[in-house]
C-alpha positions in Angstrom: -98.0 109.0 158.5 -99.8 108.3 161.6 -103.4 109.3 162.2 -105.0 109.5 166.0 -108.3 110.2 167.5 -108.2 112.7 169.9 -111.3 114.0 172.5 -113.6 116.9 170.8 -112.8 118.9 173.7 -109.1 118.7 173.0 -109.4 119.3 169.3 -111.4 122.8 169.9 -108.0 124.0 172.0 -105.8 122.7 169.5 -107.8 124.4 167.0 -107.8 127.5 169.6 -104.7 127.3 169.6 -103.5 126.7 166.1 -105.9 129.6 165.4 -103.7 132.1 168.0 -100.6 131.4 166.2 -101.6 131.2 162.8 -100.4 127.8 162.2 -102.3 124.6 160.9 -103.4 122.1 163.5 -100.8 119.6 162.0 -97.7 122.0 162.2 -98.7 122.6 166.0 -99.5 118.8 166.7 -96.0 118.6 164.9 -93.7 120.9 167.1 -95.4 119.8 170.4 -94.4 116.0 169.3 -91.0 116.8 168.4 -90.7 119.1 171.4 -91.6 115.9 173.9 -89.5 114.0 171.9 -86.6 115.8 172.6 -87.5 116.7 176.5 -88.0 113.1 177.0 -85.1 111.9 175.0 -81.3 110.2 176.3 -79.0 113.0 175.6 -76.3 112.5 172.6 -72.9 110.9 174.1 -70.0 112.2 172.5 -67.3 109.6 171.7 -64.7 110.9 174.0 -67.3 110.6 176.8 -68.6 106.6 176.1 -64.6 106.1 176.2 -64.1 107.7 179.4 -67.4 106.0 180.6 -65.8 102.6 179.8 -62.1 103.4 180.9 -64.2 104.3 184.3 -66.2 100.8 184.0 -62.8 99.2 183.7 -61.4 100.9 186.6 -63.9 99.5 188.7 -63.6 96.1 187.6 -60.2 96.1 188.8 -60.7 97.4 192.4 -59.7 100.6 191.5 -62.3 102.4 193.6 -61.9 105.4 196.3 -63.9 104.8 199.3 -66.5 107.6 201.0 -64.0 107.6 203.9 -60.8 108.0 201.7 -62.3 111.1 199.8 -63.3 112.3 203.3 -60.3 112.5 205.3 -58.9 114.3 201.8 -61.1 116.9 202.4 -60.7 117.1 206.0 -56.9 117.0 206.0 -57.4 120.4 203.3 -59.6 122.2 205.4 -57.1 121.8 208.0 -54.4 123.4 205.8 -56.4 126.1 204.6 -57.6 127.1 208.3 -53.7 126.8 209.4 -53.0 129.5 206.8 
């Protein structure tokens, strides 16, 4: 268990607060933590995506790599041949 001080002022609007919602100080203090927690938190990688992640890694290790330019002229030579149409 961890104990912190915390300014008067912001103890009366926790207590405000925890007053509002009929809810102990420590619940609310509680929540709000758990809530940053998970704002602030790396999202959960599911295995399938750290191996595609890696297959991608490898990929680039071994020059496998479309350029800027390459992707480009893809899309350019489609737009011509849905204009054409």
């Amino acid at each position: 268990m961890a104990a912190i001080q915390i300014p008067d002022t912001l103890d009366r609007s926790l207590q405000q607060s925890a007053d509002r919602l009929g809810r102990p100080k420590d619940h609310l203090i509680q929540d709000l933590l758990q809530q940053h927690i998970e704002e602030h938190s790396e999202p959960e990688l599911t295995e399938a995506q750290i191996a595609r992640m890696r297959e991608s890694i490898a990929q680039l290790d071994r020059g496998e790599v479309v350029t800027s330019e390459a992707v480009d002229g893809w899309f350019n030579d489609l737009f011509k041949r849905l204009a054409a149409r």
